[in-house]
Each structure stands twice: as C-alpha cells, then as structure tokens.
C-alpha positions as CSV (number, residue, x, y, z in Angstrom):
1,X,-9.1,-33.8,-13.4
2,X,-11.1,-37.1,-13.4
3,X,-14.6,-36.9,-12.4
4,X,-16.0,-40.8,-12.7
5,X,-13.1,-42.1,-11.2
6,X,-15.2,-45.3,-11.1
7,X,-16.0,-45.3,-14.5
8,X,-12.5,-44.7,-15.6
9,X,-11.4,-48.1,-14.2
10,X,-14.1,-50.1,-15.5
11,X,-13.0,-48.8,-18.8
12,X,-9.6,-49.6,-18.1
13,X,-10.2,-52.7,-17.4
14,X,-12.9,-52.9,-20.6
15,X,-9.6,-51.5,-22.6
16,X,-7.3,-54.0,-21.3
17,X,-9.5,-56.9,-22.1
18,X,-9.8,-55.8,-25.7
19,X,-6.3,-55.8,-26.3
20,X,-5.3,-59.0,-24.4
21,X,-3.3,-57.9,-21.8
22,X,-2.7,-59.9,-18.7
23,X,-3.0,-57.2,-15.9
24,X,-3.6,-53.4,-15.7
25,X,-3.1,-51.0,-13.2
26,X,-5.4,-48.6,-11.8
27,X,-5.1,-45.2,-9.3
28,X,-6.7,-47.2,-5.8
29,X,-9.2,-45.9,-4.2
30,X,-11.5,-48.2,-0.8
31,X,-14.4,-48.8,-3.5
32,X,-12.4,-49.7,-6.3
33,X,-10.4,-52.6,-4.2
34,X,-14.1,-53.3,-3.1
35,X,-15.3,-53.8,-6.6
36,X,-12.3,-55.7,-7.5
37,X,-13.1,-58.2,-4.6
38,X,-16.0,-58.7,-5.6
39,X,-15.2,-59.2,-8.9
40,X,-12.4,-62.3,-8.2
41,X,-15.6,-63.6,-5.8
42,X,-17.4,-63.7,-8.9
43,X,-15.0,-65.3,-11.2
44,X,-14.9,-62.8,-13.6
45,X,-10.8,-61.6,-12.8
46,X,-8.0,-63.5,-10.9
47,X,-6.8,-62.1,-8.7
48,X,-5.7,-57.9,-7.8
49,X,-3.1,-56.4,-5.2
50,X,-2.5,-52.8,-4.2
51,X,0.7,-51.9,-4.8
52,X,2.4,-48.3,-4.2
53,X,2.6,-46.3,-7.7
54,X,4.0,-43.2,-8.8
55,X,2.0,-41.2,-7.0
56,X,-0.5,-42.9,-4.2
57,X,-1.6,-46.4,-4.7
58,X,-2.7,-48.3,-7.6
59,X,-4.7,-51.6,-7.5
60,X,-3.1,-54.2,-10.1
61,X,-5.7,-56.5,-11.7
62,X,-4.9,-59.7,-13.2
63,X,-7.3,-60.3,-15.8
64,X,-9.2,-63.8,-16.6
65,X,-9.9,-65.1,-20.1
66,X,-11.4,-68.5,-20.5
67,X,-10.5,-71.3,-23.0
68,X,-7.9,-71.5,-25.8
69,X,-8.8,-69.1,-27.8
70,X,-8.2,-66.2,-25.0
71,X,-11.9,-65.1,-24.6
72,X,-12.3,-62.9,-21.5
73,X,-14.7,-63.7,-19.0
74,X,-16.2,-60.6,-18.4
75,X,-18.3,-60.0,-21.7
76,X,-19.9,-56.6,-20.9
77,X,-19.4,-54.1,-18.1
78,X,-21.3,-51.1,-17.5
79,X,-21.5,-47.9,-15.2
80,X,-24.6,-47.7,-13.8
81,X,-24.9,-44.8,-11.2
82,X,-22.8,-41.6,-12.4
83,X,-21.9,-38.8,-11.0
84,X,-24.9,-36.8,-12.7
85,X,-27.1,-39.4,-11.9
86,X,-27.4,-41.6,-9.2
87,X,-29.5,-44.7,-9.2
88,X,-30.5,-46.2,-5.7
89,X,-32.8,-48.7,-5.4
90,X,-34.6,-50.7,-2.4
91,X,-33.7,-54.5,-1.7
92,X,-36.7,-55.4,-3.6
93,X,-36.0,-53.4,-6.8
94,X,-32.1,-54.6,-6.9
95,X,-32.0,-55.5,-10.7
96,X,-31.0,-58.8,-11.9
97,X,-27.9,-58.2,-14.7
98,X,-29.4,-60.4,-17.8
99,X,-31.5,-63.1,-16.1
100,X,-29.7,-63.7,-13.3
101,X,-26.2,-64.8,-15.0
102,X,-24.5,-61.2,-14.8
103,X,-23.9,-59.2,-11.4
104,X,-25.0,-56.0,-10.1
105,X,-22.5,-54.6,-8.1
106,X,-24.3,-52.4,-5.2
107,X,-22.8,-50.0,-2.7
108,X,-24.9,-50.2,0.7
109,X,-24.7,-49.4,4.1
110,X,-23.3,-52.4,4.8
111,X,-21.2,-52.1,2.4
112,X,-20.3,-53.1,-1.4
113,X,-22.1,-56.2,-1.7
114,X,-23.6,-57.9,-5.2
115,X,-27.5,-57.3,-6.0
116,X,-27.7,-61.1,-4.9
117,X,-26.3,-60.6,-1.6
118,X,-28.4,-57.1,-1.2
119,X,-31.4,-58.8,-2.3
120,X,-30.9,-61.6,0.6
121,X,-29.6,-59.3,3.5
122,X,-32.6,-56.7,2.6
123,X,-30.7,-53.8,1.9
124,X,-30.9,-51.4,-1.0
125,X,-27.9,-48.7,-2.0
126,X,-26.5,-46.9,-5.2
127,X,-26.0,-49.6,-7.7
128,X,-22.5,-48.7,-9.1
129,X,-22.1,-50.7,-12.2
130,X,-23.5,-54.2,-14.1
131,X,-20.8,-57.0,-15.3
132,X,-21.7,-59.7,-17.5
C-alpha cells in the first residue's frame, strides 16, 4: 500500500534522472498529469502521455537533460506538503523556490498552478512540492 503517492513519483522521476534513462513510467493519477504539465510548461521534462498499463493508467515521462555531457535539467526536487503534514499558504506567502529560478508547484482552487501563477491570480493552496 502506497501512502504519498505523490512523493513516490517525484522520486521516480529523481531515480530515473540519476541513472540516465530517457523516460519512466508512473501509476496516473488527475494531479500527477497536472504536475507533469506543469513541469513540460516549465522546461524542466519533454514531454509525458498517459498510456493504459498493467493495471489502470500510467503517465509516461520523457525526461530532459541539457548539453553534451547529459546533465538533467531538473537539479533538485522536493515534496513539500505530506500526507502528515500539509503546508497551505495565502497568495502572499507562496514561496519563491531558490530566488526565483526554481518553481513551487501549488494545488489551488483553481487548480494546480505554479507559486508564480498563484502569486499573480491571488490565490493560495497546499503547496505540493519545489523543483529546481
């Protein structure tokens, strides 16, 4: 039984960057298609699809790495908000991820936006995890 299903695919995807794959799949779930859009709008993965698995669906995430020598782009990636503690904030305590060049990814009422995009539409939520 998984409990942090959320923080099981960030550290797939953490995994799969390590050891230089090209793609992983993950079990597919609304928010982690969400997260995963918001992480090709950010540049930090190609592209993902959800595709039918085994059992259910899974979301297939093709992972970036910049220049020749096969660095990734996402440097660090963190869970913010477990399921033993949650961490909402207001619009106007939305974190910036290390100065401003990471992202805070933010589950609102108006959906799962980017700490940027909270900040400027004035909504707060549960931040969900920080990429950098």
């Amino acid at each position: 039984m998984l409990t942090d299903p959320i923080a099981d695919y960030l550290t797939r995807i953490r995994n799969a960057l390590q050891s230089g794959r090209d793609d992983v799949e993950i079990p597919a779930s609304r928010l982690k298609v969400e997260i995963s859009r918001i992480l090709v709008e950010q540049g930090y993965i190609t592209s993902y699809e959800t595709a039918p698995g085994e059992v259910g669906e899974v979301v297939k995430v093709r992972l970036k790495y910049t220049t020749k020598h096969r660095r990734p782009a996402i440097i660090g990636i963190e869970r913010v908000s477990r399921p033993g503690r949650r961490r909402y904030v207001d619009h106007a305590r939305v974190p910036r991820v290390h100065g401003g060049t990471g992202t805070a990814i933010v589950s609102t009422s108006h959906g799962v936006m980017t700490g940027h995009q909270a900040r400027s539409a004035g909504v707060g939520g549960e931040i969900v995890a920080y990429v950098w």
